[in-house]
mmCIF file as gemmi writes it, N, C-alpha and C atoms, coordinates in Angstrom:
data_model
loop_
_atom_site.group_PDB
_atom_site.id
_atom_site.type_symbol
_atom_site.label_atom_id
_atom_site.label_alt_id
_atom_site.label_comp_id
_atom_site.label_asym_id
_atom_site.label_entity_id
_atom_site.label_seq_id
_atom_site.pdbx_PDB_ins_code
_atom_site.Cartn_x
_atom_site.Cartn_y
_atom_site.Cartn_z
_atom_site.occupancy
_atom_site.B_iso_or_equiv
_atom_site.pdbx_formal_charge
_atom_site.auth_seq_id
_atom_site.auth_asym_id
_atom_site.pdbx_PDB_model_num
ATOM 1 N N . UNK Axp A 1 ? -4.312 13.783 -1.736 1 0 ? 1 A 1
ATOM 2 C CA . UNK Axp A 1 ? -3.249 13.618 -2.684 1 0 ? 1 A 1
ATOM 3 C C . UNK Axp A 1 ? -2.239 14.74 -2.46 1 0 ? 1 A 1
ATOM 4 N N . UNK Axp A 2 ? -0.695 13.984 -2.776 1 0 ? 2 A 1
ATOM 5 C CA . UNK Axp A 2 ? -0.193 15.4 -2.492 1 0 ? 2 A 1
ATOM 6 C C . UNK Axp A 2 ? 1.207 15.144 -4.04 1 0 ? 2 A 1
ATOM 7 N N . UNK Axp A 3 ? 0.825 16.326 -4.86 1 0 ? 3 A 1
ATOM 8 C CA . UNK Axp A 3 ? 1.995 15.977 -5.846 1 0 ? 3 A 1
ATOM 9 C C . UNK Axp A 3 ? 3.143 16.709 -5.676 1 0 ? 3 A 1
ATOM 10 N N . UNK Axp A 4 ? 4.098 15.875 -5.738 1 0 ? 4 A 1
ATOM 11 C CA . UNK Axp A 4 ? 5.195 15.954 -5.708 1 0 ? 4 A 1
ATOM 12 C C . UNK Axp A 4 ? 6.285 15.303 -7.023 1 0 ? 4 A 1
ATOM 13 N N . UNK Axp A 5 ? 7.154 16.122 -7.819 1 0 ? 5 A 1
ATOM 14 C CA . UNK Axp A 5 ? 7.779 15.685 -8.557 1 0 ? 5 A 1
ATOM 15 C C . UNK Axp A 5 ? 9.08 16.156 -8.874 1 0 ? 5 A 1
ATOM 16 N N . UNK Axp A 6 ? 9.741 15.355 -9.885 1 0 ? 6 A 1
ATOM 17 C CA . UNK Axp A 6 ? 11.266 15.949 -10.004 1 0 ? 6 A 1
ATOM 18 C C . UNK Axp A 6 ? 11.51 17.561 -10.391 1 0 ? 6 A 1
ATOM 19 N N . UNK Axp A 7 ? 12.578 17.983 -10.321 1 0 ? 7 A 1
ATOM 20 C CA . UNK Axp A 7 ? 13.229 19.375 -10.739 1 0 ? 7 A 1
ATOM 21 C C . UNK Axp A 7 ? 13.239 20.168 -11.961 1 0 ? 7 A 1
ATOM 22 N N . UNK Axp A 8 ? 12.697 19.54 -13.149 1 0 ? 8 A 1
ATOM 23 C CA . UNK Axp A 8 ? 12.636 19.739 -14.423 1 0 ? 8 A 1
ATOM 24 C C . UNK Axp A 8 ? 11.802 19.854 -14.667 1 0 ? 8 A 1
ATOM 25 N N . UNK Axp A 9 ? 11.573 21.216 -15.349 1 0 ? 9 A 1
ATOM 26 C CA . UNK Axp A 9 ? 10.015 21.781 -15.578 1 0 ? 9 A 1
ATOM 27 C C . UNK Axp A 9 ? 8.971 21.595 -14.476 1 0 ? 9 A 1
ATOM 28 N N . UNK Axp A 10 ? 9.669 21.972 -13.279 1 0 ? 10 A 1
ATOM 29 C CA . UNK Axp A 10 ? 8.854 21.692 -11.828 1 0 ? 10 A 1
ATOM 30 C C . UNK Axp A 10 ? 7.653 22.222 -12.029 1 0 ? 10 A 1
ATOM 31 N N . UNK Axp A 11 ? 7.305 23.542 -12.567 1 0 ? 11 A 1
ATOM 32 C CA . UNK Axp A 11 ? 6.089 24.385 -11.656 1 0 ? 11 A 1
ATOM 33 C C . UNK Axp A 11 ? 5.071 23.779 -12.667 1 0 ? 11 A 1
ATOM 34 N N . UNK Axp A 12 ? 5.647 24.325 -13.997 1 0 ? 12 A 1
ATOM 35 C CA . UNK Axp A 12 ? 4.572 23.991 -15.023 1 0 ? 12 A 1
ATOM 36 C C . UNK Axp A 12 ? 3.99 22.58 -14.952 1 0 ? 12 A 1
ATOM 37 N N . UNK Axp A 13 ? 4.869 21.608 -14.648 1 0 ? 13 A 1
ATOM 38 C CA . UNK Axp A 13 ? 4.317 20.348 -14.421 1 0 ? 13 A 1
ATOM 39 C C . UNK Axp A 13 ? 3.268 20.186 -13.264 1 0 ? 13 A 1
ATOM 40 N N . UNK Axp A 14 ? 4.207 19.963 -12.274 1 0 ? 14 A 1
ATOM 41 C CA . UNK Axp A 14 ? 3.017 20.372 -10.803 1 0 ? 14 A 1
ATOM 42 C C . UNK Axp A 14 ? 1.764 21.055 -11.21 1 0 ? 14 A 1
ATOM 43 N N . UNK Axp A 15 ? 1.796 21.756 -11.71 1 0 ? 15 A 1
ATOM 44 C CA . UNK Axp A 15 ? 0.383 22.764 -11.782 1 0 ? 15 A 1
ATOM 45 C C . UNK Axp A 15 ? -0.694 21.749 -13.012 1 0 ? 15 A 1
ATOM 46 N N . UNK Axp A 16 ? 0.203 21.595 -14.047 1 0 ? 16 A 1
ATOM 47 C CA . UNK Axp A 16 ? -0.86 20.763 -14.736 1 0 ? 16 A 1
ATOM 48 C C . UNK Axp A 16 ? -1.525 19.483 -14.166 1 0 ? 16 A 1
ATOM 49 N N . UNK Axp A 17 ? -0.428 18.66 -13.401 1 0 ? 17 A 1
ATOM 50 C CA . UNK Axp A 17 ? -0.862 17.493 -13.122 1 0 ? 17 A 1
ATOM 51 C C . UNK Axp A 17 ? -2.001 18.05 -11.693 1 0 ? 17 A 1
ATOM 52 N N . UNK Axp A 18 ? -1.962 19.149 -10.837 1 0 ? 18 A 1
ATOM 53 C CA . UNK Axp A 18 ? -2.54 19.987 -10.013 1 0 ? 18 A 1
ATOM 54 C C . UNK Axp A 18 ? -4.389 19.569 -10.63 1 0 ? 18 A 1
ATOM 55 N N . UNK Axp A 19 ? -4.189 20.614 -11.404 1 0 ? 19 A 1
ATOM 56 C CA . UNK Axp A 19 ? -5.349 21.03 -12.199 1 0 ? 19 A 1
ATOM 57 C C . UNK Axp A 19 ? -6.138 19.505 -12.983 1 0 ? 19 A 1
ATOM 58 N N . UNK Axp A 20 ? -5.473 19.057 -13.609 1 0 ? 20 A 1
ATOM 59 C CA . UNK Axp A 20 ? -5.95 17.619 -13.848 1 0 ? 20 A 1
ATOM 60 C C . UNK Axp A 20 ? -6.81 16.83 -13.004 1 0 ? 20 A 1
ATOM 61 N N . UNK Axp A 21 ? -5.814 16.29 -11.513 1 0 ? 21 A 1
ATOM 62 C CA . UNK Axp A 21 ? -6.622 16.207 -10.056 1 0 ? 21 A 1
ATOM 63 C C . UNK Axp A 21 ? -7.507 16.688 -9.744 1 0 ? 21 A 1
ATOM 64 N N . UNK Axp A 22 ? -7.686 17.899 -9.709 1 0 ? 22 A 1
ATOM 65 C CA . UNK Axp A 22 ? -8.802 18.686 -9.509 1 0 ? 22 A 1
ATOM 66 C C . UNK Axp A 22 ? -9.815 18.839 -9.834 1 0 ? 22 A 1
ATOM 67 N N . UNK Axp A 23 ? -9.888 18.239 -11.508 1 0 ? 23 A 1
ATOM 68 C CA . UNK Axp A 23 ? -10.872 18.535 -12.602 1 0 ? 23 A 1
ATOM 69 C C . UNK Axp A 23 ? -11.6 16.805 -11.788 1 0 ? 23 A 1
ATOM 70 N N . UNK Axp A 24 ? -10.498 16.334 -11.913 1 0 ? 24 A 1
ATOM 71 C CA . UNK Axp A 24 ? -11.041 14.814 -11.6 1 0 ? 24 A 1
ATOM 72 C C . UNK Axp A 24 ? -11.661 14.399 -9.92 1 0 ? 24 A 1
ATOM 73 N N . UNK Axp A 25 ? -11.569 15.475 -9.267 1 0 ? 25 A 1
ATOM 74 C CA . UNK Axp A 25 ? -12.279 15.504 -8.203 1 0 ? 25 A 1
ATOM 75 C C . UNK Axp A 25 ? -11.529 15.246 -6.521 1 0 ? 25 A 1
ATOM 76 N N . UNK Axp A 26 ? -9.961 14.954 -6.747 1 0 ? 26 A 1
ATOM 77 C CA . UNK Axp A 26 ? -8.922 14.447 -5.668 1 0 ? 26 A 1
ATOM 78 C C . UNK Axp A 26 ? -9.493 15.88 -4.626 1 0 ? 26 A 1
ATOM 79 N N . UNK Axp A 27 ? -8.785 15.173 -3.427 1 0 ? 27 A 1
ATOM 80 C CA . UNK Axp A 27 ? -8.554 16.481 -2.675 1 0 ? 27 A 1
ATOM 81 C C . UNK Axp A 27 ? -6.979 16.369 -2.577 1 0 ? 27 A 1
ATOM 82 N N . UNK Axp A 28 ? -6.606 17.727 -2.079 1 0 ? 28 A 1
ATOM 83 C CA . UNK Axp A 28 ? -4.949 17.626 -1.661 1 0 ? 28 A 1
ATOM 84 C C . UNK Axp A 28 ? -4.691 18.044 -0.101 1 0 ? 28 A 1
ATOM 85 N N . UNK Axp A 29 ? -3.585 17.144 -0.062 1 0 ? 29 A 1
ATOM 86 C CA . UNK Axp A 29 ? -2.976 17.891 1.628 1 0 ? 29 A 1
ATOM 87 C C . UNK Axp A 29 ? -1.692 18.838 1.297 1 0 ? 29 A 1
ATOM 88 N N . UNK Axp A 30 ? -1.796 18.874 1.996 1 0 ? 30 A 1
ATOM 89 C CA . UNK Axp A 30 ? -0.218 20.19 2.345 1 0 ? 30 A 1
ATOM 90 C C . UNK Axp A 30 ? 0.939 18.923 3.395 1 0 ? 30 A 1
ATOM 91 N N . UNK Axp A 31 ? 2.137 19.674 2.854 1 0 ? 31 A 1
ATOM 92 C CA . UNK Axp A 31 ? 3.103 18.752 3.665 1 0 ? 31 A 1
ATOM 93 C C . UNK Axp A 31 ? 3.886 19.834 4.348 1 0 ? 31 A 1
ATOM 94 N N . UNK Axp A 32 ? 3.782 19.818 5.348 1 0 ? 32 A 1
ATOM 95 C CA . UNK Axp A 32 ? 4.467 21.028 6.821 1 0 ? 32 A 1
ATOM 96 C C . UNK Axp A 32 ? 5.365 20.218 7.286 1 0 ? 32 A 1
ATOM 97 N N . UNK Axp A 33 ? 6.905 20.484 7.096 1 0 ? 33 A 1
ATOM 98 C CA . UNK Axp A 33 ? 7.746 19.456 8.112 1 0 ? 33 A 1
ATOM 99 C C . UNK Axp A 33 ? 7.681 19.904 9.547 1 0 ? 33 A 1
ATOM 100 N N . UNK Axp A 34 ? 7.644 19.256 10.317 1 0 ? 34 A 1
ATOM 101 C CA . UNK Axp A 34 ? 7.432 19.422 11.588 1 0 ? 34 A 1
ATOM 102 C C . UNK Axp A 34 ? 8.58 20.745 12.568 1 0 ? 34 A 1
ATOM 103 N N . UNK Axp A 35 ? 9.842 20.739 11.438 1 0 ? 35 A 1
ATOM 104 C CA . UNK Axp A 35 ? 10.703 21.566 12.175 1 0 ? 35 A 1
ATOM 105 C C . UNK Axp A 35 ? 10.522 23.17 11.405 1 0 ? 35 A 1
ATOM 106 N N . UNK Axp A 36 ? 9.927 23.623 10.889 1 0 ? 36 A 1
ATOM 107 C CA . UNK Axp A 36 ? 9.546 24.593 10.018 1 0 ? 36 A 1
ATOM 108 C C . UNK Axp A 36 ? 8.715 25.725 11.613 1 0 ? 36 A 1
ATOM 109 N N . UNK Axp A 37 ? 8.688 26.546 11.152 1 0 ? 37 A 1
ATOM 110 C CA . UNK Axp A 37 ? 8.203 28.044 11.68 1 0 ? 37 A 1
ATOM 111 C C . UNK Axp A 37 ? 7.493 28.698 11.435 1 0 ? 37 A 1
ATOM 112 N N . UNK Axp A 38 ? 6.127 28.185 11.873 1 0 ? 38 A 1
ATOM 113 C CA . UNK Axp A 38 ? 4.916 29.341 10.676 1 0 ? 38 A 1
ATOM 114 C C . UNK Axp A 38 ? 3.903 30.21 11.727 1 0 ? 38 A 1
ATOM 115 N N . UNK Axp A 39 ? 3.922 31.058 11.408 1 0 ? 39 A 1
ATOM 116 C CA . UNK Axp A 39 ? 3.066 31.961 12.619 1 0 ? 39 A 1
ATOM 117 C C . UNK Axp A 39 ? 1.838 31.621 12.144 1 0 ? 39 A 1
ATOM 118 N N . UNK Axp A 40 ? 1.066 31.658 13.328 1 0 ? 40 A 1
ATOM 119 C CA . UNK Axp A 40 ? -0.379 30.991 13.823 1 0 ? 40 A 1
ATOM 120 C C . UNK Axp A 40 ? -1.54 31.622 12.583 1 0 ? 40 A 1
ATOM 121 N N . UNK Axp A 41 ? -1.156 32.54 11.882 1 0 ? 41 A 1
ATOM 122 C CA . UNK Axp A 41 ? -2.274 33.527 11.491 1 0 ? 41 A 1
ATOM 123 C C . UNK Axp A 41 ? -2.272 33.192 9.352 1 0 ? 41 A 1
ATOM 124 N N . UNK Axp A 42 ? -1.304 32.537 9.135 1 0 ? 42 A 1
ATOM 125 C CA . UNK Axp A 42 ? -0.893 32.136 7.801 1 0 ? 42 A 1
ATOM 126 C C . UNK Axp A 42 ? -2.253 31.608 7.38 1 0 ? 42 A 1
ATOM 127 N N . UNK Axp A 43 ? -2.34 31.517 6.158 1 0 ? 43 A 1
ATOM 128 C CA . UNK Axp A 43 ? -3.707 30.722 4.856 1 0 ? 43 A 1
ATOM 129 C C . UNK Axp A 43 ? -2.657 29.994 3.765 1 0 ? 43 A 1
ATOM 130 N N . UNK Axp A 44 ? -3.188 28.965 3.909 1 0 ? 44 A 1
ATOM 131 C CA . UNK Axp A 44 ? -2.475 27.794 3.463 1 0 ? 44 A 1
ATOM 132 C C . UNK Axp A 44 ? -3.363 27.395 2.257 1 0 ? 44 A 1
ATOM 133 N N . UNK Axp A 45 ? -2.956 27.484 0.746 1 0 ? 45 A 1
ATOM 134 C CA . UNK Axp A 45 ? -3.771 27.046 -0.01 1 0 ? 45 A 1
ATOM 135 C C . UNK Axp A 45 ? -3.451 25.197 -0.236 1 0 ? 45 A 1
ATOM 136 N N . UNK Axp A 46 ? -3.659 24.504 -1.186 1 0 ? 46 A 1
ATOM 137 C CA . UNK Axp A 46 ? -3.687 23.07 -1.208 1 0 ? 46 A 1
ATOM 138 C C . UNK Axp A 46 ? -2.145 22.725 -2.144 1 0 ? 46 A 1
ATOM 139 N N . UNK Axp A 47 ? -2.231 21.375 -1.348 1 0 ? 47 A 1
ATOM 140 C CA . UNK Axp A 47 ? -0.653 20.821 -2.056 1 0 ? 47 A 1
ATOM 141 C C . UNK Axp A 47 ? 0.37 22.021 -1.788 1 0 ? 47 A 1
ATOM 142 N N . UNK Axp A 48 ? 0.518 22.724 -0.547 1 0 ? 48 A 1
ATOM 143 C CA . UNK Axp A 48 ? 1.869 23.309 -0.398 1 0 ? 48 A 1
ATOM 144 C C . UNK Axp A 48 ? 2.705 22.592 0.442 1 0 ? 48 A 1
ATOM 145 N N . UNK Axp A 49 ? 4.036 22.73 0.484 1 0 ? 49 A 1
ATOM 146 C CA . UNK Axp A 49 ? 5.258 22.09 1.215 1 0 ? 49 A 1
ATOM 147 C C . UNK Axp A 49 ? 6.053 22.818 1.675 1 0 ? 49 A 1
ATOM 148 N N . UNK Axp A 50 ? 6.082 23.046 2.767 1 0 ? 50 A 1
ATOM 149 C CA . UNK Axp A 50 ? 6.725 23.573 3.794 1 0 ? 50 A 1
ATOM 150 C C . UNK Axp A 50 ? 7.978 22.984 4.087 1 0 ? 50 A 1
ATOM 151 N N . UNK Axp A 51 ? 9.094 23.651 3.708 1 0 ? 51 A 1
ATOM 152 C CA . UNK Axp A 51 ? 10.338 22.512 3.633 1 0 ? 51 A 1
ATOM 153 C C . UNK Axp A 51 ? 11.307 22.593 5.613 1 0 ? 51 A 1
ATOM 154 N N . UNK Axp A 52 ? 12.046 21.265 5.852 1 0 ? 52 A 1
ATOM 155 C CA . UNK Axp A 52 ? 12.718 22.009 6.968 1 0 ? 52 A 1
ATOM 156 C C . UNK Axp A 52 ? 13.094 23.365 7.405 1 0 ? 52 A 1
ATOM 157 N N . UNK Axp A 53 ? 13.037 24.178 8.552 1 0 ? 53 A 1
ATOM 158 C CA . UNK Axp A 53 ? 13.379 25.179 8.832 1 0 ? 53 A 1
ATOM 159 C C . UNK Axp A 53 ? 12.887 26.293 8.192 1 0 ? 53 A 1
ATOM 160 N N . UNK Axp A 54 ? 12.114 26.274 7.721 1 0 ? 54 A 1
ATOM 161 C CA . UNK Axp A 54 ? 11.12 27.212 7.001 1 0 ? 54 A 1
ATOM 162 C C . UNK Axp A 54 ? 11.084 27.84 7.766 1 0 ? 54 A 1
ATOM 163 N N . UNK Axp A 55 ? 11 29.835 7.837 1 0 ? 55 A 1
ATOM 164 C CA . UNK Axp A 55 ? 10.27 30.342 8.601 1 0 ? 55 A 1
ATOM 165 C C . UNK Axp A 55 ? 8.967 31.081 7.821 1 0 ? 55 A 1
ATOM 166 N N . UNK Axp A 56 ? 7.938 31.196 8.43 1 0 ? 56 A 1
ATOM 167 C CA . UNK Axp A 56 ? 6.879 31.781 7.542 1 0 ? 56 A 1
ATOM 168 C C . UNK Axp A 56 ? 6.001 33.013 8.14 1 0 ? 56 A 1
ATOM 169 N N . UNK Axp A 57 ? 6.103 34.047 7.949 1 0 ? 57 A 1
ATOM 170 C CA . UNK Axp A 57 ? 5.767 35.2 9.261 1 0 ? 57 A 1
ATOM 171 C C . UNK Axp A 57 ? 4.202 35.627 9.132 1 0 ? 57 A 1
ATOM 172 N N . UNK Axp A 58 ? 3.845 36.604 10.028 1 0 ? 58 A 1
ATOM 173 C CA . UNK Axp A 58 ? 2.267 36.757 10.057 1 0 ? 58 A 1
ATOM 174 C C . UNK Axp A 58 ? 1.809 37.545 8.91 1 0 ? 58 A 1
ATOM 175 N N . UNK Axp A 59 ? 0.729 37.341 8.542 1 0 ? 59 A 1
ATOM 176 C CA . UNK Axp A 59 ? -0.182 38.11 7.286 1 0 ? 59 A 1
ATOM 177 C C . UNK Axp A 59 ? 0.59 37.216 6.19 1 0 ? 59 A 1
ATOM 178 N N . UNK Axp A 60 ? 0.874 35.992 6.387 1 0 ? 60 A 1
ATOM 179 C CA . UNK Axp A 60 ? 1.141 35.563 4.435 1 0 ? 60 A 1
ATOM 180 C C . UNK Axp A 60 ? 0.264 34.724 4.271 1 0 ? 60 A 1
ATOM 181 N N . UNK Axp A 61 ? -0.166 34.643 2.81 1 0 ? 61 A 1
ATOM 182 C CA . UNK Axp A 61 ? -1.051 33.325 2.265 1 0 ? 61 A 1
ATOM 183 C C . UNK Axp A 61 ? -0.114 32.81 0.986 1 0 ? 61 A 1
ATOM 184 N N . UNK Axp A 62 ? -0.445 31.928 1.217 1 0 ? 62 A 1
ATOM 185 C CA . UNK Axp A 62 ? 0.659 30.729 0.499 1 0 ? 62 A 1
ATOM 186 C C . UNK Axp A 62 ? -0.743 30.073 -0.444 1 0 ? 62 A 1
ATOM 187 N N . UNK Axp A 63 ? -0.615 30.624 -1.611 1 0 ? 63 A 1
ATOM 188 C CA . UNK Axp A 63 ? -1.156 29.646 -2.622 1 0 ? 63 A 1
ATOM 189 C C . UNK Axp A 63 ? -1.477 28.503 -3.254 1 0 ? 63 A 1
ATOM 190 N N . UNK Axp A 64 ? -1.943 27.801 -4.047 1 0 ? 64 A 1
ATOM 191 C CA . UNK Axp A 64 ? -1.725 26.403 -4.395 1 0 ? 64 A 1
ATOM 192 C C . UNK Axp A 64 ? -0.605 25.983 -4.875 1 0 ? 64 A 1
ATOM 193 N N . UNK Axp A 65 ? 0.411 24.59 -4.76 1 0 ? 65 A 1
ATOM 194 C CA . UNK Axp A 65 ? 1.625 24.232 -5.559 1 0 ? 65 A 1
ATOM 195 C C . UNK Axp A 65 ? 2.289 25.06 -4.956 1 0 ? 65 A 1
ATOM 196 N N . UNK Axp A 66 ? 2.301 25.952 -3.579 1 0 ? 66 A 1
ATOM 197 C CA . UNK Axp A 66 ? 3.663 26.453 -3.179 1 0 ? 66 A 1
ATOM 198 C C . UNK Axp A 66 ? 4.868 25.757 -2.574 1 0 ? 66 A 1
ATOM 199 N N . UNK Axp A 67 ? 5.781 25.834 -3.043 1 0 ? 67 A 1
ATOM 200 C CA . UNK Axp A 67 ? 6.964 25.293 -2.23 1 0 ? 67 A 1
ATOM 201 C C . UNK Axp A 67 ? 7.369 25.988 -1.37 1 0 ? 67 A 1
């Protein structure tokens, strides 16, 4: 599963409907656009989105619900 929703009250939403899924047993993917930049060594938590042209450098971890 991967949630995705409108602009209004983004995080708080995402995260509840997140946590809901979760309780209920979904798994999530991550969405990486293909033209994005992420060094080899990154930790990717669940349901993040990696938008075009992203660059993402070494030593980061990216949490759950990150945009």
């Amino acid at each position: 599963m991967f949630i995705a929703i409108g602009s209004q009250n983004m995080n708080r939403a995402r995260e509840e409907l997140f946590q809901d899924a979760k309780r209920k047993g979904y798994s999530f993917v991550n969405c990486i656009c293909p033209f994005s930049n992420l060094a080899e060594d990154i930790i990717l938590g669940e349901n993040v989105y990696i938008d075009h042209f992203s660059k993402v450098s070494n030593y980061i971890e990216l949490g759950n619900n990150t945009i």
